[in-house]
C-alpha positions as CSV (number, residue, x, y, z in Angstrom):
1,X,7.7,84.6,75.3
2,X,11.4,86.0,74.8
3,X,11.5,88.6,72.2
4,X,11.3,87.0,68.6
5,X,13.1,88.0,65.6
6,X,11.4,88.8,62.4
7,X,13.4,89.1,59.5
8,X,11.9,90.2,56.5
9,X,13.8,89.5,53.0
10,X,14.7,91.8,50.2
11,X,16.2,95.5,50.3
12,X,14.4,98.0,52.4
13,X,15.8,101.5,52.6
14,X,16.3,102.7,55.7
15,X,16.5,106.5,56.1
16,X,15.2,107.7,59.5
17,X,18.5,107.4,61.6
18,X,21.0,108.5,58.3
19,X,18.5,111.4,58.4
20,X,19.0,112.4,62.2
21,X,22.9,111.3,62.1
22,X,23.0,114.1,59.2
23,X,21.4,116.6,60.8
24,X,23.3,116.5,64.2
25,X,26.8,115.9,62.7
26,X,26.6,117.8,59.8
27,X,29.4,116.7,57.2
28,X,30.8,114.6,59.5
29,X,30.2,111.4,57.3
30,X,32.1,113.6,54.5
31,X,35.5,113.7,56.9
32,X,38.6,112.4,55.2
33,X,40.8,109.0,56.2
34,X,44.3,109.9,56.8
35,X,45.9,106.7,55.8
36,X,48.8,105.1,53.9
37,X,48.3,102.7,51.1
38,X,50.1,99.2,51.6
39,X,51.0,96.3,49.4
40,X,50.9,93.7,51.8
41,X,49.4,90.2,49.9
42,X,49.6,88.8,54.2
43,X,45.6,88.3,55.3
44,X,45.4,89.0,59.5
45,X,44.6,85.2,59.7
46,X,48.6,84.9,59.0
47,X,49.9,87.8,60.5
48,X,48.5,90.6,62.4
49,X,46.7,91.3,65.2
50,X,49.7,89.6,67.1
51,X,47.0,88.9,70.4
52,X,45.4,85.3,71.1
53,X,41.9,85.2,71.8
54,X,40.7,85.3,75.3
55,X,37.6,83.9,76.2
56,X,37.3,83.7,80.0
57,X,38.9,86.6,82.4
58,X,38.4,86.7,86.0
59,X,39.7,90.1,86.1
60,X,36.4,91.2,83.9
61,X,34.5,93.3,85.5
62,X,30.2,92.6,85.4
63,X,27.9,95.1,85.5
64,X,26.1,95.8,88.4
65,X,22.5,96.4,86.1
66,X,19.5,93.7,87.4
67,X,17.0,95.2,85.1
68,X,16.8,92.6,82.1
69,X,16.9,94.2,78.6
70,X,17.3,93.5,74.9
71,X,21.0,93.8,74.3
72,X,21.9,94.3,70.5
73,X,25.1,94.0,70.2
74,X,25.9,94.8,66.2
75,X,29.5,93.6,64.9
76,X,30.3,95.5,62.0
77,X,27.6,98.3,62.5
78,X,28.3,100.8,59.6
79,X,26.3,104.1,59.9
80,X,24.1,102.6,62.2
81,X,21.6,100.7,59.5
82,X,21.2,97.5,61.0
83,X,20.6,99.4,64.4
84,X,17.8,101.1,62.4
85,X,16.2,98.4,61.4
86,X,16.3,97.0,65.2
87,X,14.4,99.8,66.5
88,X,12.1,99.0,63.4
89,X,11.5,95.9,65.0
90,X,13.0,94.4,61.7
91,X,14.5,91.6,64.6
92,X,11.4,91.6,66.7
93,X,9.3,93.7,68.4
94,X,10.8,96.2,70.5
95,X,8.3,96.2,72.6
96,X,8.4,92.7,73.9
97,X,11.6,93.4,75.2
98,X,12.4,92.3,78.5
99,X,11.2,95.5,80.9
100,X,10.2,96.9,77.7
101,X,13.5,98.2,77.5
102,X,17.0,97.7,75.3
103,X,20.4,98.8,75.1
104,X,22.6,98.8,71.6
105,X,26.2,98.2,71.1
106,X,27.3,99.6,67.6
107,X,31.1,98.0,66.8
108,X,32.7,99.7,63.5
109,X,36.1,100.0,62.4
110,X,35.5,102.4,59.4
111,X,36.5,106.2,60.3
112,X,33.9,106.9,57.5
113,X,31.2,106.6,60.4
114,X,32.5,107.5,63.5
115,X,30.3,111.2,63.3
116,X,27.0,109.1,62.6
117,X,27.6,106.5,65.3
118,X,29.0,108.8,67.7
119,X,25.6,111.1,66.8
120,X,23.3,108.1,67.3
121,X,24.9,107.4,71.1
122,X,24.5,111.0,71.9
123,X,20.7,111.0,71.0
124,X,20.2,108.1,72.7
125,X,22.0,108.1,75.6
126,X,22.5,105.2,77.9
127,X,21.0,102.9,75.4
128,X,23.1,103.5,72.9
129,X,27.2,102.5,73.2
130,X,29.1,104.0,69.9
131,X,32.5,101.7,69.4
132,X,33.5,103.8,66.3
133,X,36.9,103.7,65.2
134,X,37.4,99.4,66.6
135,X,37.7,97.1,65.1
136,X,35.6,93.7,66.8
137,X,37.8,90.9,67.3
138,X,38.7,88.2,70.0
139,X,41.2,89.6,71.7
140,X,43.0,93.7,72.7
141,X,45.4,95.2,70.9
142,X,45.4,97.1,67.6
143,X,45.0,96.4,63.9
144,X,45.7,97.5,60.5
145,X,41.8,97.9,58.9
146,X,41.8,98.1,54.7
147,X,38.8,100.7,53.4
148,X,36.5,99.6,50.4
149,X,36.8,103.0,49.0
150,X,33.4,101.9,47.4
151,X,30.8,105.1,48.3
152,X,27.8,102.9,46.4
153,X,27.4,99.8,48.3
154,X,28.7,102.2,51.8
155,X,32.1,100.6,52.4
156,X,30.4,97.1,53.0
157,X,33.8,95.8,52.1
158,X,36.5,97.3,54.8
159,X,37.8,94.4,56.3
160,X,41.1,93.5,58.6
161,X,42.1,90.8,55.9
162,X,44.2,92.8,53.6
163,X,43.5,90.3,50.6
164,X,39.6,90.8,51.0
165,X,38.0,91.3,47.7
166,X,36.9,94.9,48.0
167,X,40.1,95.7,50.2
168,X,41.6,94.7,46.9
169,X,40.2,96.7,44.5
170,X,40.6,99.9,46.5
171,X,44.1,99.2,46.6
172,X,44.5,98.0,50.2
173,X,44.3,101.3,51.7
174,X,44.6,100.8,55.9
175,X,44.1,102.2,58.9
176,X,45.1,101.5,62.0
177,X,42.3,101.1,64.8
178,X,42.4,99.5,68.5
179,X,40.3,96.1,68.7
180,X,37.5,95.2,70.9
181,X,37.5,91.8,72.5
182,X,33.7,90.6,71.9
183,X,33.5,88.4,74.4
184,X,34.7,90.9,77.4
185,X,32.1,92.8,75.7
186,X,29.6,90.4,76.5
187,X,31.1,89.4,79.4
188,X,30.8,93.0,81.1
189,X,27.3,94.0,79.7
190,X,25.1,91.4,79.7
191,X,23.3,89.4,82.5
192,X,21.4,85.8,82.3
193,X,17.6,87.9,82.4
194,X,18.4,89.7,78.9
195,X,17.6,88.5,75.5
196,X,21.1,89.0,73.8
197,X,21.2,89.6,70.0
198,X,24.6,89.3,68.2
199,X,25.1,90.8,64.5
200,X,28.1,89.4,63.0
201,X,28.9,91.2,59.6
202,X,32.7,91.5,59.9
203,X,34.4,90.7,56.4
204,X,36.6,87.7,57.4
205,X,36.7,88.5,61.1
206,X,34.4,85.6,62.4
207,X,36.7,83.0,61.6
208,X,38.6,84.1,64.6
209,X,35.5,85.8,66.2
210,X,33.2,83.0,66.7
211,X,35.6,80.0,67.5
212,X,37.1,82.2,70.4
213,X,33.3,83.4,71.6
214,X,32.7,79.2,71.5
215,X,35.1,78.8,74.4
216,X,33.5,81.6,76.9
217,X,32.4,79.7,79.8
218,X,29.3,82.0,79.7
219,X,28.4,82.2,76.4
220,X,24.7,81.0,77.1
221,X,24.3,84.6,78.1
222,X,23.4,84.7,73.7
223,X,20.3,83.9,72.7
224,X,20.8,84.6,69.1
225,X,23.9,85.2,66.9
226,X,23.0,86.8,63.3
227,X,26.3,85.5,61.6
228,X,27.3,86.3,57.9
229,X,29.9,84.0,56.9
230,X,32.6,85.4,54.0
231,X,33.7,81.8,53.0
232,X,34.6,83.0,49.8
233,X,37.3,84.8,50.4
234,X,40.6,83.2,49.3
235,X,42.7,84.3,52.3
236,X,40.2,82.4,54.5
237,X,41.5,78.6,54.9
238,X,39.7,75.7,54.8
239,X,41.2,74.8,58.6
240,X,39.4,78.3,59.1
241,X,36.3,76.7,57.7
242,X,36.6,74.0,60.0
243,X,36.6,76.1,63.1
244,X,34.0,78.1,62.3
245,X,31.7,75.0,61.8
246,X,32.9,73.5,65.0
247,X,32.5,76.6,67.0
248,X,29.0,76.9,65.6
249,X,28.0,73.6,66.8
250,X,29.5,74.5,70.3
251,X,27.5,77.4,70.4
252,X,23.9,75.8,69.4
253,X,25.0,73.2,71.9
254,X,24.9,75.6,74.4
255,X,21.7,76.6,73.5
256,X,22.4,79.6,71.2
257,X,20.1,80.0,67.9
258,X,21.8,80.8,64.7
259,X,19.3,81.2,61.9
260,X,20.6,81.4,58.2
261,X,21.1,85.1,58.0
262,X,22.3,87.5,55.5
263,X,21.6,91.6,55.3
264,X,21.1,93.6,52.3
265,X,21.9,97.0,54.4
266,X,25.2,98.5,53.1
């Protein structure tokens, strides 16, 4: 059968790759943000990025790989936590992979962990694909990103909506980051023999994220999209609300799972 997920509830610290991130970038995790603080009260549903989403591109370019794999593809990918608990088999067993084999796609916009992302593609190379220092989104371009100065939860708050809670109470603080389209992502690196797993943890960003991935011609190429919605945010409309739901029933029409998820990693 295709590769299952098994989710298991409740906080479980997760240590092995922080450990080996440590150890091969040193204080890298330590490295200061040079950014400006803004007062902006506009959320990026309003105003920035300026790009439209693009779902379909004939200029994309597929890869040539026949080999089917696991592809996890993890939006909003931190340190690399959730990727550990992949490898733990915390979203199925590894080794049921197709060809026993995987690739990982880590998607951060958080400076803060550019050393241990770019640390975990280096140990694992040509499995591993660090997009450190992007923010995911539905279209190119670049965008201001606000830092949850918050050290205790791990910045589990930086989002691209300035008027996110814990973008809020650090005092909107932003940097500014290129975007990666999602879909070209999945477009380029995926092919109809993998089992594709989609991690959607992106503080705001799936409003625009998922109704946008809805309208890709191939987006049966997903099998499963873990998707943690922020509907509590105030900046995020109830038209946004609307989409999202639509664009969810698009996708399970199209035969992708969505379970109820949420993730206690930081």
């Amino acid at each position: 059968p295709h590769f299952q997920r098994r989710f298991r509830s409740g906080q479980k610290v997760i240590t092995m790759i922080r450990g080996l991130a440590l150890l091969w970038v040193g204080q890298a995790s330590a490295a200061k943000i040079h950014s400006n603080a803004s007062a902006s009260t506009v959320s990026f549903f309003q105003a920035e990025p300026q790009c439209q989403c693009l779902a379909n591109d004939a200029s994309w370019t597929k890869t040539a790989r026949t080999e089917p794999k696991c592809i996890f593809i993890d939006l909003g990918a931190a340190d690399g936590n959730t990727f550990a608990k992949f490898i733990e088999n915390d979203y199925g067993p590894v080794k049921n992979c197709p060809s026993g084999k995987w690739e990982a796609f880590l998607v951060e916009a958080n400076p803060q962990f550019t050393g241990e992302l770019n640390a975990l593609q280096e140990n694992f190379p040509g499995q591993v694909h660090s997009f450190a220092d992007h923010a995911a989104f539905s279209c190119e371009g670049t965008t201001s990103f606000f830092i949850d100065a918050d050290a205790t939860h791990n910045h589990w708050g930086s989002s691209m909506d300035a008027n996110a809670p814990d973008a809020m109470k650090s005092g909107q603080v932003k940097v500014t980051v290129p975007m990666v389209n999602v879909v070209k992502l999945i477009a380029e690196n995926t092919i109809p023999g993998d089992w594709v797993m989609l991690k959607v943890d992106i503080e705001g960003a799936e409003y625009n994220v998922v109704p946008c991935l809805a309208q890709f011609t191939e987006v049966s190429l997903v099998d499963r999209m873990y998707l943690e919605e922020h509907w509590w945010f105030e900046s995020v409309t109830e038209a946004a609300k609307g989409a999202l739901a639509q664009g969810k029933q698009q996708l399970m029409a199209k035969n992708v799972d969505i379970p109820t998820y949420y993730t206690s990693t930081f």
